[in-house]
GUVEX-284626 format. One record per atom (N, C-alpha, C, O, CB): residue number from 0; residue in one letter; atom name; x, z, y. Coordinates in pm, whole numbers, plus 50000, padded with zeros to 5 digits. Atoms other than C-alpha are relative to their C-alpha. Glycine has a CB too. Layout:
// residues N
NUM|A|CA|X|Z|Y .
...
***
This chain:
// residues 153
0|X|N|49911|50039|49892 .
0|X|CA|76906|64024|90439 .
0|X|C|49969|49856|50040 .
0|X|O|49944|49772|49954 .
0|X|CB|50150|50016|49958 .
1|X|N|50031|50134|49994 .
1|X|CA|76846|63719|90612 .
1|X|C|50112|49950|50106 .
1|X|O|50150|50021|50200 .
1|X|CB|49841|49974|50043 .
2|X|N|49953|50079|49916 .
2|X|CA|77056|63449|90773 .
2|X|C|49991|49889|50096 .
2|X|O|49901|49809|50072 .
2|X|CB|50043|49984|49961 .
3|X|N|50090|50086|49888 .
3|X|CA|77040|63228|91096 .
3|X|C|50159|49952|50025 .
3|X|O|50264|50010|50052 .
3|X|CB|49882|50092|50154 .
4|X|N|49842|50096|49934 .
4|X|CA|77312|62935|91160 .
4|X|C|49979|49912|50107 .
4|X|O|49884|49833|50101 .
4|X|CB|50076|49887|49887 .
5|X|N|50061|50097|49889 .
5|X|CA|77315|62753|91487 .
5|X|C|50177|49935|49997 .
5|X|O|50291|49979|49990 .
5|X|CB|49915|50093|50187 .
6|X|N|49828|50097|49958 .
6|X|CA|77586|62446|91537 .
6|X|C|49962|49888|50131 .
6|X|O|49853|49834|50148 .
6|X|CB|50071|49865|49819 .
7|X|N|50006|50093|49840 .
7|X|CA|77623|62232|91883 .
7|X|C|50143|49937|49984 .
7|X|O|50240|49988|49928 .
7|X|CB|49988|50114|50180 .
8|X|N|49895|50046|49946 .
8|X|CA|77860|61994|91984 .
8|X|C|49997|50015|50173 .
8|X|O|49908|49970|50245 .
8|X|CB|50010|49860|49946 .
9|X|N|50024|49969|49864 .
9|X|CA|77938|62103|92331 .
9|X|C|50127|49891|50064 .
9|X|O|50235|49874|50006 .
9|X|CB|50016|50187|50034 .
10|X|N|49919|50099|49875 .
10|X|CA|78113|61835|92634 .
10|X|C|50129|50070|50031 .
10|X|O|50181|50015|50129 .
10|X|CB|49906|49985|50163 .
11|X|N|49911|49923|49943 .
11|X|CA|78412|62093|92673 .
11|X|C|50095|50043|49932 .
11|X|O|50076|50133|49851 .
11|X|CB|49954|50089|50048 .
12|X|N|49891|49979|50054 .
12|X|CA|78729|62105|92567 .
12|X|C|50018|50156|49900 .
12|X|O|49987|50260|49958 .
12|X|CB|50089|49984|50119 .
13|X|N|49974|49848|50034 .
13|X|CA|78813|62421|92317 .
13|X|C|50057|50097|50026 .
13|X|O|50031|50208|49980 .
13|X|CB|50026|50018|49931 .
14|X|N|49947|49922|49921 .
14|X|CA|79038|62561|92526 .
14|X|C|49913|50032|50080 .
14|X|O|49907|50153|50101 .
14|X|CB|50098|49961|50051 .
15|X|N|50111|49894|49875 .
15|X|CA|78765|62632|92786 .
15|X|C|49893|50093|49948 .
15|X|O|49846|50188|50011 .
15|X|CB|49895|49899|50105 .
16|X|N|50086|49895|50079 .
16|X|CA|78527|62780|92491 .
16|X|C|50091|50084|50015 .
16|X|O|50053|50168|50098 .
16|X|CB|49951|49980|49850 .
17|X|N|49931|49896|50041 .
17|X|CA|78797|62991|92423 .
17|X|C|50028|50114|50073 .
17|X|O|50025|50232|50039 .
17|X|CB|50097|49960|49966 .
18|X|N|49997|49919|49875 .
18|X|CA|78852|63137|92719 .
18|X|C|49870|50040|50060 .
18|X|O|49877|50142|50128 .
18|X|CB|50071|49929|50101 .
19|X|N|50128|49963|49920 .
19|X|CA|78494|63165|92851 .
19|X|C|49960|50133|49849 .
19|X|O|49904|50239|49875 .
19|X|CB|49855|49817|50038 .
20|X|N|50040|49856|50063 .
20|X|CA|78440|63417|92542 .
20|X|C|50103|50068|49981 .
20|X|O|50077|50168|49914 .
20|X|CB|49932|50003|49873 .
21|X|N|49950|49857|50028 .
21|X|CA|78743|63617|92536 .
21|X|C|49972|50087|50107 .
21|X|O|50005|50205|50100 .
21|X|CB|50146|50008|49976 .
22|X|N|50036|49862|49912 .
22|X|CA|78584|63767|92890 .
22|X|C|49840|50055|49949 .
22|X|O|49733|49996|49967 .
22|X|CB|49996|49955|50194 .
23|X|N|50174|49939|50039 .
23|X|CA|78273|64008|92735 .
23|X|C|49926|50047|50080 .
23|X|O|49846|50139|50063 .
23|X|CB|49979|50106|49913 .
24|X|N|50139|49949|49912 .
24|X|CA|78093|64014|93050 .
24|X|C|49948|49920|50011 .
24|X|O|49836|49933|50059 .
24|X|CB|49992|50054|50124 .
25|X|N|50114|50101|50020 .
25|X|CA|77967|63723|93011 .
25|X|C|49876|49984|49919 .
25|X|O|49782|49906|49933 .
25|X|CB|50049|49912|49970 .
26|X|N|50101|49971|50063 .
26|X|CA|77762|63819|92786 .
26|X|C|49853|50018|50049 .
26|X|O|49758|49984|49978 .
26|X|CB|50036|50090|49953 .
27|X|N|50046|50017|49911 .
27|X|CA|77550|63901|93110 .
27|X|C|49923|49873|49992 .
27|X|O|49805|49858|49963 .
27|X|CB|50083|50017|50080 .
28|X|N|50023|50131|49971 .
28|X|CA|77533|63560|93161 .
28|X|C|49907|49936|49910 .
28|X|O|49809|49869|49944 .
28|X|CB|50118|49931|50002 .
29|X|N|50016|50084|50119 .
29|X|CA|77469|63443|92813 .
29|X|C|49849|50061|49924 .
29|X|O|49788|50016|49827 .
29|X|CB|50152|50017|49895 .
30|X|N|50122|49907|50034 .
30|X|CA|77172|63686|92768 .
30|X|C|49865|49951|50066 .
30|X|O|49848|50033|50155 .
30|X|CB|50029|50153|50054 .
31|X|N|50136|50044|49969 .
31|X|CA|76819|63524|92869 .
31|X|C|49912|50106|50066 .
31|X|O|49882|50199|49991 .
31|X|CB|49935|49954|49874 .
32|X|N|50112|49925|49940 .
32|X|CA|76567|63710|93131 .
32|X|C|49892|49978|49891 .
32|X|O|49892|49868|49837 .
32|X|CB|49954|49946|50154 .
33|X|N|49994|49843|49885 .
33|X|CA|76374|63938|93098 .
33|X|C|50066|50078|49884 .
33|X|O|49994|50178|49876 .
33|X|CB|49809|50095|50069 .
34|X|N|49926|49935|50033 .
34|X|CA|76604|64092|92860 .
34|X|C|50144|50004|50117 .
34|X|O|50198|49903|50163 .
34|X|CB|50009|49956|49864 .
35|X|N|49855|50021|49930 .
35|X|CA|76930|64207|93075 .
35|X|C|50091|50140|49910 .
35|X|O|50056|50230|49834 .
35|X|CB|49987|50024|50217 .
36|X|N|49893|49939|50089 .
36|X|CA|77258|64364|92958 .
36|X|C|50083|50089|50089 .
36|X|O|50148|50021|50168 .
36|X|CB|50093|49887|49929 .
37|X|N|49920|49875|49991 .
37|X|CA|77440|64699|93069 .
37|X|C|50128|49983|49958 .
37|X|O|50119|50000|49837 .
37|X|CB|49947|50105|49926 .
38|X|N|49881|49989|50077 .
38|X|CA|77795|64671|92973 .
38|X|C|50082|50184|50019 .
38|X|O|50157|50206|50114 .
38|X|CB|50108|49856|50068 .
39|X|N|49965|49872|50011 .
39|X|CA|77886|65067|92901 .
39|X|C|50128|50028|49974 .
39|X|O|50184|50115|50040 .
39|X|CB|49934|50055|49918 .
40|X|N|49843|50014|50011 .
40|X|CA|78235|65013|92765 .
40|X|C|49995|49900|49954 .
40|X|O|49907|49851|49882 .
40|X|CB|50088|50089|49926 .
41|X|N|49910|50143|50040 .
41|X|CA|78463|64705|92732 .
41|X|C|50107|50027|49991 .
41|X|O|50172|50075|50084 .
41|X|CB|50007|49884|50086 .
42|X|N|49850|50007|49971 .
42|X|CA|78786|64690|92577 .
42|X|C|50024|49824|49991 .
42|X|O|49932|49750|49957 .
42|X|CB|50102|50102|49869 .
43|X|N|49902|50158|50013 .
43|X|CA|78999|64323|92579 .
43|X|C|49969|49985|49868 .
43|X|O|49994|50060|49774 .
43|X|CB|50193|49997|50027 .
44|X|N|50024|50044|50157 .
44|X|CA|78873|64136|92292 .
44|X|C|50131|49993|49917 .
44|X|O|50203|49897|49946 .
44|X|CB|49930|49847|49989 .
45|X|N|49905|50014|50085 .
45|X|CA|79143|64200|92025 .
45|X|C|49959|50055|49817 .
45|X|O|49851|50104|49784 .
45|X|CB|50118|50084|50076 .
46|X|N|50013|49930|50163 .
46|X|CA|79142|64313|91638 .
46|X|C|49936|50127|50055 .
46|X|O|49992|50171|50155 .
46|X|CB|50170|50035|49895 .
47|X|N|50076|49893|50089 .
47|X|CA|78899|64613|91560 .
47|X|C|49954|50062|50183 .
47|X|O|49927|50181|50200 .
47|X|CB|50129|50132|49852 .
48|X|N|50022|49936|49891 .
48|X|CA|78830|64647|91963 .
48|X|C|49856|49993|49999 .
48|X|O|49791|49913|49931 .
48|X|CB|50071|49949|50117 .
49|X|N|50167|49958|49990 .
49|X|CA|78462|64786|92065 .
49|X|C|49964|49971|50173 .
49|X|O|50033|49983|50273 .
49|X|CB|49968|50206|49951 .
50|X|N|50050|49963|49886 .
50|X|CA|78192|64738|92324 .
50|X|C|49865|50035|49975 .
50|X|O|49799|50009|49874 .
50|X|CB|50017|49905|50098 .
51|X|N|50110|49922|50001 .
51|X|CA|77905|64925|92419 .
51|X|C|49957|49935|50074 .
51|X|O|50012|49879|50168 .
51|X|CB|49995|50128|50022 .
52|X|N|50087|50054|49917 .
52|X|CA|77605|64801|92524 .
52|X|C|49891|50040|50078 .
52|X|O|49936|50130|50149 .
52|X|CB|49966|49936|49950 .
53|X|N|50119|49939|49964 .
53|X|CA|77281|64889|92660 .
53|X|C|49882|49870|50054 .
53|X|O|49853|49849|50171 .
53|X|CB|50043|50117|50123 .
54|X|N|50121|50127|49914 .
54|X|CA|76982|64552|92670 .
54|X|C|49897|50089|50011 .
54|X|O|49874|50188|49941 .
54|X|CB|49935|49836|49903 .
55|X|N|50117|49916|49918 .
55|X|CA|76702|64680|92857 .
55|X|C|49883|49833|49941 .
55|X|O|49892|49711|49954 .
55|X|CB|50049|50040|50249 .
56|X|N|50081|50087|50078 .
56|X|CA|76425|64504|92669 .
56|X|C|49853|50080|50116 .
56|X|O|49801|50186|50083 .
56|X|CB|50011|50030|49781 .
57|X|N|50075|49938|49882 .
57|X|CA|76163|64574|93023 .
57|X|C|50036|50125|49998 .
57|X|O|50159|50134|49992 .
57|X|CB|49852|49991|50002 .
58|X|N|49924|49884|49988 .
58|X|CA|76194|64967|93036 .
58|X|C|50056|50087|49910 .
58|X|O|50090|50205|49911 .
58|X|CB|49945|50064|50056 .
59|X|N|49982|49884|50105 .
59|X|CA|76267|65017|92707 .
59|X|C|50242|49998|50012 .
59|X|O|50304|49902|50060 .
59|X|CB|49886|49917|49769 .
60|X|N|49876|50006|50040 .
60|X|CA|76673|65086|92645 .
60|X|C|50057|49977|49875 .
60|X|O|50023|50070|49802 .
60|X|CB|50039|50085|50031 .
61|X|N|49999|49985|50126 .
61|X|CA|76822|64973|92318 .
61|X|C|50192|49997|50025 .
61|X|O|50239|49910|50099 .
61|X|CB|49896|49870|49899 .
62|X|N|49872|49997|50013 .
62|X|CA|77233|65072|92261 .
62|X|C|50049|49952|49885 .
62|X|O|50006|49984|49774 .
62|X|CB|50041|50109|50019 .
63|X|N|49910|50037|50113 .
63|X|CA|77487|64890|92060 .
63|X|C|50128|49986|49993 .
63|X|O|50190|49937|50088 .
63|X|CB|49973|49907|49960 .
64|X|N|49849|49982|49969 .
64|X|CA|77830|64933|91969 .
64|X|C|50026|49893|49966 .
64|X|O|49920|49832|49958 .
64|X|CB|50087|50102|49939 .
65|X|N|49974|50122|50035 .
65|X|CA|78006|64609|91861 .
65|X|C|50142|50050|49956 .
65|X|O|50204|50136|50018 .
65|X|CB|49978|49882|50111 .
66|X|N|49862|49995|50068 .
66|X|CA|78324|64609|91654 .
66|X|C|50068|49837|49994 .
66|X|O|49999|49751|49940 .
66|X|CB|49977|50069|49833 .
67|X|N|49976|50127|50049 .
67|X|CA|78528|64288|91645 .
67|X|C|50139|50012|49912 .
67|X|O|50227|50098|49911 .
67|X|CB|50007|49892|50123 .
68|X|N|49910|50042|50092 .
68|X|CA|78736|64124|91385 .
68|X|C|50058|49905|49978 .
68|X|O|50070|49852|50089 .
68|X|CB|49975|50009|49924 .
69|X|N|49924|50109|50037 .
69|X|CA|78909|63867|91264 .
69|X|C|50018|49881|50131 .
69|X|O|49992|49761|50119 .
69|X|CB|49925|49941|49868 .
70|X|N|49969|50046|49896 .
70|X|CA|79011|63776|91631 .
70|X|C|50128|49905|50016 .
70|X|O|50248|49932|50022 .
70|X|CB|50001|50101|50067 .
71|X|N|49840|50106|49982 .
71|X|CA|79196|63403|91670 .
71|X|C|49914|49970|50150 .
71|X|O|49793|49949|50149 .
71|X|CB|50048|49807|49849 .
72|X|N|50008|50055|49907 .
72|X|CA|79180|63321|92035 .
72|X|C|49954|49887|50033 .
72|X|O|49873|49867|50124 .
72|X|CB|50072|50006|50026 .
73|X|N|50041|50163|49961 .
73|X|CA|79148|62955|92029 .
73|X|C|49894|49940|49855 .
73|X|O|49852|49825|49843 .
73|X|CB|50185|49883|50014 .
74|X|N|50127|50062|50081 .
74|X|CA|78891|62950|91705 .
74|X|C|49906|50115|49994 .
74|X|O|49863|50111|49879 .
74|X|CB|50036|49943|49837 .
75|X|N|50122|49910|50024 .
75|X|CA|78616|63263|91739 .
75|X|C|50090|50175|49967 .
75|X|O|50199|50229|49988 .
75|X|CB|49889|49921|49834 .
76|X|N|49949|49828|50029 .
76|X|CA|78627|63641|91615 .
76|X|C|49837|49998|49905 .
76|X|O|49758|49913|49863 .
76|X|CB|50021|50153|50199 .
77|X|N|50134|49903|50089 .
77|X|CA|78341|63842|91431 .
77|X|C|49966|50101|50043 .
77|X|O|50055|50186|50048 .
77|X|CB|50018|50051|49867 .
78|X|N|50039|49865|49936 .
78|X|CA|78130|64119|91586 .
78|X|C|49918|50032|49911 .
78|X|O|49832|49954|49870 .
78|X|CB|49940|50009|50142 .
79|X|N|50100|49946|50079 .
79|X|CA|77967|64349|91365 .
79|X|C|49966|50139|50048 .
79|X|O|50038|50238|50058 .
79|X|CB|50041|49999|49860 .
80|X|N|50117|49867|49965 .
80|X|CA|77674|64601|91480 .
80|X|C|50060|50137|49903 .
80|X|O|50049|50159|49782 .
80|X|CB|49796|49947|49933 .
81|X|N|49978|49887|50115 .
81|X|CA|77847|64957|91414 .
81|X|C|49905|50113|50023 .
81|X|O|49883|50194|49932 .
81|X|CB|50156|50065|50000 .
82|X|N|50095|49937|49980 .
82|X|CA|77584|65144|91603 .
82|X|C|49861|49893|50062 .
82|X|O|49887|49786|50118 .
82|X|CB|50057|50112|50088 .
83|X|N|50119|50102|49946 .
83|X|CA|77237|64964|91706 .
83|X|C|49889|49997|49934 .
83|X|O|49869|50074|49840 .
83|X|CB|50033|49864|50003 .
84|X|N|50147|49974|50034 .
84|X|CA|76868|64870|91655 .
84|X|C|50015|49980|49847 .
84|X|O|49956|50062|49776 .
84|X|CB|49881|49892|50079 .
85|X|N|50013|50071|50079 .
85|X|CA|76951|64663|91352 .
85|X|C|50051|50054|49817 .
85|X|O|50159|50112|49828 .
85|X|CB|50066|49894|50072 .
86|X|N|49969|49927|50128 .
86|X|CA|77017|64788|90986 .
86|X|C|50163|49909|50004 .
86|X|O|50260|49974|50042 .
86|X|CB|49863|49967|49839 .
87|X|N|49904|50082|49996 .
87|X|CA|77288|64521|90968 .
87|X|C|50013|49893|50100 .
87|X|O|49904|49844|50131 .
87|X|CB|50002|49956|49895 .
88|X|N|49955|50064|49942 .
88|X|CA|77479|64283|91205 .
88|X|C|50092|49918|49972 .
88|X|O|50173|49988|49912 .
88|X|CB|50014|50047|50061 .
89|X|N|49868|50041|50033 .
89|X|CA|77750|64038|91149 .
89|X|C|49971|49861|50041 .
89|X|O|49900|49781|49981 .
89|X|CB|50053|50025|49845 .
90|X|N|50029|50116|49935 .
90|X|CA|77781|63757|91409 .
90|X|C|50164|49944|49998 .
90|X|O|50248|50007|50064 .
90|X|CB|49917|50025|50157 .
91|X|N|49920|50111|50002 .
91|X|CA|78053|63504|91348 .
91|X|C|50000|49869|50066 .
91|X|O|49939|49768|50030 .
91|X|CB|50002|49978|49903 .
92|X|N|50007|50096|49892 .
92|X|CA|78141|63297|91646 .
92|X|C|50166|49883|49969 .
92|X|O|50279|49908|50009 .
92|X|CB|49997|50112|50176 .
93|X|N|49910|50104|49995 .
93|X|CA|78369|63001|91571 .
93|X|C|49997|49858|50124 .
93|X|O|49900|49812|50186 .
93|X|CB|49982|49952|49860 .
94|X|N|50011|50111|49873 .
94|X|CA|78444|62723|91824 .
94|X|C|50155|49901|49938 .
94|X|O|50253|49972|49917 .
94|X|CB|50024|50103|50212 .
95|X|N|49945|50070|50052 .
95|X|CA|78669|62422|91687 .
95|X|C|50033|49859|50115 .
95|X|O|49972|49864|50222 .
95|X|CB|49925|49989|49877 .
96|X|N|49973|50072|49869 .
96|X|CA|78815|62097|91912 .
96|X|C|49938|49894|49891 .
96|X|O|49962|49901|49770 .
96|X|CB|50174|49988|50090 .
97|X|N|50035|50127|50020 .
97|X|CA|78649|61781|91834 .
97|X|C|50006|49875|50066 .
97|X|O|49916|49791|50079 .
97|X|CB|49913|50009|49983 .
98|X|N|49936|50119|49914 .
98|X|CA|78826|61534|92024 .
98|X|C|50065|50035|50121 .
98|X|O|50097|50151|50095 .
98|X|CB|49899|49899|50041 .
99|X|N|49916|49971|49915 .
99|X|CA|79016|61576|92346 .
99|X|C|49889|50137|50061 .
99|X|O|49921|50255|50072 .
99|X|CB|50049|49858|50099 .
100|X|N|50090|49944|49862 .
100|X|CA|78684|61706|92576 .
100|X|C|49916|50050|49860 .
100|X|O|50008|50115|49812 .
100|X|CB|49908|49863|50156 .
101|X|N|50091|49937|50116 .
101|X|CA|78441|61828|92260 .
101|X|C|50025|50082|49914 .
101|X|O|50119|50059|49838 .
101|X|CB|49958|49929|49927 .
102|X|N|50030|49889|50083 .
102|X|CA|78362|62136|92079 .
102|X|C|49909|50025|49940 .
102|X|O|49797|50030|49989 .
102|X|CB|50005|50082|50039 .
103|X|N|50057|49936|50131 .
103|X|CA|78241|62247|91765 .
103|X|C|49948|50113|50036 .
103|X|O|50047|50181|50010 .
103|X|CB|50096|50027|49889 .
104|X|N|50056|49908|50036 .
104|X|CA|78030|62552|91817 .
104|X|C|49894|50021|49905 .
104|X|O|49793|49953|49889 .
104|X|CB|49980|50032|50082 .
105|X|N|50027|49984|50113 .
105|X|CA|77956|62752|91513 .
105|X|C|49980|50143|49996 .
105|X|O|50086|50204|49980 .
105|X|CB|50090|49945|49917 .
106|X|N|50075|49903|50028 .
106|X|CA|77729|63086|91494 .
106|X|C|49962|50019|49894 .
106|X|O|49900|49924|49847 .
106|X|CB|49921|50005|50055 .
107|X|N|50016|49937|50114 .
107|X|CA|77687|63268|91199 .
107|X|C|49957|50114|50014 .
107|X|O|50021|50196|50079 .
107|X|CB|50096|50005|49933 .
108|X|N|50056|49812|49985 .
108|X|CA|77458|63605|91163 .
108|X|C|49939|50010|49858 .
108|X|O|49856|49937|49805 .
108|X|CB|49845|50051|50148 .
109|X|N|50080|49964|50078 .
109|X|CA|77397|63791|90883 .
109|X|C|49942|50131|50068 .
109|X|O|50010|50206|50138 .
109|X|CB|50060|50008|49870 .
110|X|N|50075|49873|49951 .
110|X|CA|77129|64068|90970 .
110|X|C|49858|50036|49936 .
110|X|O|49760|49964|49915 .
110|X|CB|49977|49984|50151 .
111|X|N|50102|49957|50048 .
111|X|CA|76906|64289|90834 .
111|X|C|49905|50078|50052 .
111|X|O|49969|50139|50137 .
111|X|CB|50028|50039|49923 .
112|X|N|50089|49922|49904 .
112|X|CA|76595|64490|90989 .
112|X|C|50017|50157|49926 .
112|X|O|50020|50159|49803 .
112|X|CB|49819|49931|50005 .
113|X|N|50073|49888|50024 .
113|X|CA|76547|64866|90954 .
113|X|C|49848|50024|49923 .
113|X|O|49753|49958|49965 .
113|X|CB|49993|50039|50115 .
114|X|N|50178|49987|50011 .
114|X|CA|76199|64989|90763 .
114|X|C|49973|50079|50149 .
114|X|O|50058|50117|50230 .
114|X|CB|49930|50121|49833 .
115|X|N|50109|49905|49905 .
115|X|CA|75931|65173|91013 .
115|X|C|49998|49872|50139 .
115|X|O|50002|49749|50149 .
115|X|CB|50088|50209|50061 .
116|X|N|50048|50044|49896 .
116|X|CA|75870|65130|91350 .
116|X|C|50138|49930|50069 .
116|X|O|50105|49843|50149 .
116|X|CB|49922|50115|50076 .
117|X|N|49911|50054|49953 .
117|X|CA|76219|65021|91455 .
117|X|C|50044|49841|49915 .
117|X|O|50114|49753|49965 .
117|X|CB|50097|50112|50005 .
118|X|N|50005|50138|50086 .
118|X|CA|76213|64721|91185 .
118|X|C|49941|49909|50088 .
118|X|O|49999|49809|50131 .
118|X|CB|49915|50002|49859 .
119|X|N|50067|50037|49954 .
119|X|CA|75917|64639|91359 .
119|X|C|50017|49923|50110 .
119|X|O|49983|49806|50132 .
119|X|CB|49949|50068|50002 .
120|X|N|49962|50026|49869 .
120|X|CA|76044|64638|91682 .
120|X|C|50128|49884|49972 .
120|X|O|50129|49779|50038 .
120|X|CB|50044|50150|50083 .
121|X|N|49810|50124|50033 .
121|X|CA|76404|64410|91580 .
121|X|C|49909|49905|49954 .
121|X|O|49920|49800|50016 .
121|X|CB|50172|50050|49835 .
122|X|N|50100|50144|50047 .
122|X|CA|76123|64170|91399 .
122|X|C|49995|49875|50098 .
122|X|O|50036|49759|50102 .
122|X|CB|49830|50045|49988 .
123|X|N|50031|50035|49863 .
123|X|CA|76002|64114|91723 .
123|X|C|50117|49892|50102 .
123|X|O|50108|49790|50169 .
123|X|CB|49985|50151|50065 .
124|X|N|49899|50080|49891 .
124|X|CA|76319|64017|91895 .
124|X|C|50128|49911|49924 .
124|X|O|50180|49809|49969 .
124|X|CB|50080|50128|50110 .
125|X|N|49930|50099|50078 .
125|X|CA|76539|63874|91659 .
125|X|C|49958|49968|49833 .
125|X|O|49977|50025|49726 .
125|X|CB|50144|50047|50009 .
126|X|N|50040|50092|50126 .
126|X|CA|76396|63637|91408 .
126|X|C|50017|49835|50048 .
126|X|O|50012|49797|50164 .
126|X|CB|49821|50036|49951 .
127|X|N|49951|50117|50007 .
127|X|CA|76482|63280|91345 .
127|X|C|49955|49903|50135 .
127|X|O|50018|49801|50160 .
127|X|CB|49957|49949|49863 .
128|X|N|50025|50073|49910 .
128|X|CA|76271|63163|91672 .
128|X|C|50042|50012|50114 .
128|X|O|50049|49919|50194 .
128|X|CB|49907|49991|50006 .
129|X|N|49925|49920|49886 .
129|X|CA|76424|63380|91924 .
129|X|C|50135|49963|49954 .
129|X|O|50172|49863|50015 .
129|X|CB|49973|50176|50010 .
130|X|N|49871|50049|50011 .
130|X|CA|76750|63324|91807 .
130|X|C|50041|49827|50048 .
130|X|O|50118|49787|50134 .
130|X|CB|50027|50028|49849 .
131|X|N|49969|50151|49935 .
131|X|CA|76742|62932|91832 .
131|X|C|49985|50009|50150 .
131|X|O|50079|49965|50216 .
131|X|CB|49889|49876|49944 .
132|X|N|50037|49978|49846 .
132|X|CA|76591|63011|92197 .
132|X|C|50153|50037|50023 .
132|X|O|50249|49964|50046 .
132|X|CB|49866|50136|50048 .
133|X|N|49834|49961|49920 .
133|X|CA|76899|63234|92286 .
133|X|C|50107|49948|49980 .
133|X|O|50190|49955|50071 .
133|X|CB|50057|50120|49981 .
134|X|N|49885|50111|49948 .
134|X|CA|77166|62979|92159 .
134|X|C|49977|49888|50035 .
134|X|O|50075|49818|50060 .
134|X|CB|50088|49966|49921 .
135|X|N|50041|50130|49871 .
135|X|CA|76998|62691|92333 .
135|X|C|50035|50064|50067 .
135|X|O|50156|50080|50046 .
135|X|CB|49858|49933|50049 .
136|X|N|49985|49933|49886 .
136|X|CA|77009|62888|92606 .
136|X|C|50164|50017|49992 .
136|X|O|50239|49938|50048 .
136|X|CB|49906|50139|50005 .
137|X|N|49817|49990|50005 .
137|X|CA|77389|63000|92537 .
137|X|C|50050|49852|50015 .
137|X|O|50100|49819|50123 .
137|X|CB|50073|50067|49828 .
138|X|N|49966|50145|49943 .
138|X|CA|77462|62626|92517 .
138|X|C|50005|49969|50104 .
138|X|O|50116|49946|50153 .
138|X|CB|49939|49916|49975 .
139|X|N|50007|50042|49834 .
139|X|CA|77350|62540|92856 .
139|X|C|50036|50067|50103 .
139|X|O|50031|50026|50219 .
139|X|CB|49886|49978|50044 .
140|X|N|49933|49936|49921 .
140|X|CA|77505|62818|92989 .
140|X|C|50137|50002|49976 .
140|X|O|50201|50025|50078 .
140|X|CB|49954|50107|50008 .
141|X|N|49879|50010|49998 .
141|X|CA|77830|62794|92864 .
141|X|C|50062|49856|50003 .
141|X|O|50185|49848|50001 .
141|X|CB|50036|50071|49902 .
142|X|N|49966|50111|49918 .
142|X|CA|77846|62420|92954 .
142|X|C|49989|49988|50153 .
142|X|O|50072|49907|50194 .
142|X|CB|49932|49907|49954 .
143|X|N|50067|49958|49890 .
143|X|CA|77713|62488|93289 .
143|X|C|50139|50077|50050 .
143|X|O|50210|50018|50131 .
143|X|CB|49849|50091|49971 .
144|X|N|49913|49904|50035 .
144|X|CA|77973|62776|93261 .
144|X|C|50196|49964|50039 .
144|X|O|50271|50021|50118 .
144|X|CB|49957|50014|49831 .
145|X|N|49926|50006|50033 .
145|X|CA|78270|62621|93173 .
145|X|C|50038|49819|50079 .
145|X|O|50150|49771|50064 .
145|X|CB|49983|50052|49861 .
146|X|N|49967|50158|49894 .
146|X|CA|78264|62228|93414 .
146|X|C|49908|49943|49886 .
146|X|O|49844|49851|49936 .
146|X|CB|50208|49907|50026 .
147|X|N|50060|50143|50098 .
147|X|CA|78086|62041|93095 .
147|X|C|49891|49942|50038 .
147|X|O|49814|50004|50111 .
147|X|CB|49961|50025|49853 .
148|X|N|50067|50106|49933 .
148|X|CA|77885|61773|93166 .
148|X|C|49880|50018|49864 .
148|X|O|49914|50020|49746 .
148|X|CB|50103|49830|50029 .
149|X|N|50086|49982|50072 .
149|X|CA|77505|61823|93016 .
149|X|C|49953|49888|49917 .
149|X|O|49872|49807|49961 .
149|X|CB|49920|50048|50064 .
150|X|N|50004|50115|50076 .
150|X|CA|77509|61587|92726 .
150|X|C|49919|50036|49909 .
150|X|O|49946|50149|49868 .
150|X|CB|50119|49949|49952 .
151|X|N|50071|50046|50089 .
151|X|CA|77244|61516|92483 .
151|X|C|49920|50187|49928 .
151|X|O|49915|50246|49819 .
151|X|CB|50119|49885|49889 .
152|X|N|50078|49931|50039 .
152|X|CA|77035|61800|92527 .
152|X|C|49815|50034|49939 .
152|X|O|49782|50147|49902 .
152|X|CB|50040|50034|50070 .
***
């Protein structure tokens, strides 16, 4: 099993993190070309609620269900992969206030690959270099996102 931690101080109050992820279509947003994201079902982020996905990785399709948990509004939740490419999932999104205008963001994944050809393929797209890529990227979009002013990127 391997783990990947990313932390930022982001320009934006925690009330505006908070709110920019309890809507899960942003996810859209937060997702990097040329991968794009399908949203198949969405319920209202709450305790043990699910969404379905569908990233189109060019023409291939890959589906994932998402379960969340331990949902506090104004500090994160936990989504864990109940259907998907990945043998294991478990992304822990915390967001904390660090002064009036500054936030603590705090990513946590544990995840494991499949053997065969589908290992192969998850190798490929999520390993420790791709991941830093996509929360840089999440950073500058959810400051961008949310009014924050692009500080000390």
């Amino acid at each position: 099993m391997s783990t990947f931690h990313y932390q930022a101080c982001l320009p934006v109050p925690v009330e505006r993190v908070a709110f920019f992820h309890k809507d899960g279509s942003v996810l859209k947003k937060l997702t990097p070309p040329p991968v794009f994201v399908q949203i198949v079902h969405m319920e209202p982020l709450s305790e043990n609620s699910t969404t379905q996905l569908r990233f189109w990785f060019g023409p291939i399709p890959v589906r994932w269900v998402a379960q969340h948990s331990q949902v506090d509004p104004l500090h994160g939740f936990i989504d864990t992969q109940v259907q998907g490419p990945l043998k294991k999932w478990v992304h822990q999104h915390s967001y904390k206030a660090a002064g009036i205008h500054k936030t603590i963001l705090d990513e946590l994944i544990e995840y494991e690959h499949n053997p065969g050809v589908m290992g192969w393929f998850t190798r490929l797209i999520y390993n420790r270099w791709s991941l830093r890529f996509l929360f840089f990227y999440r950073r500058v979009v959810i400051i961008r996102e949310t009014g924050g002013q692009q500080m000390g990127i």
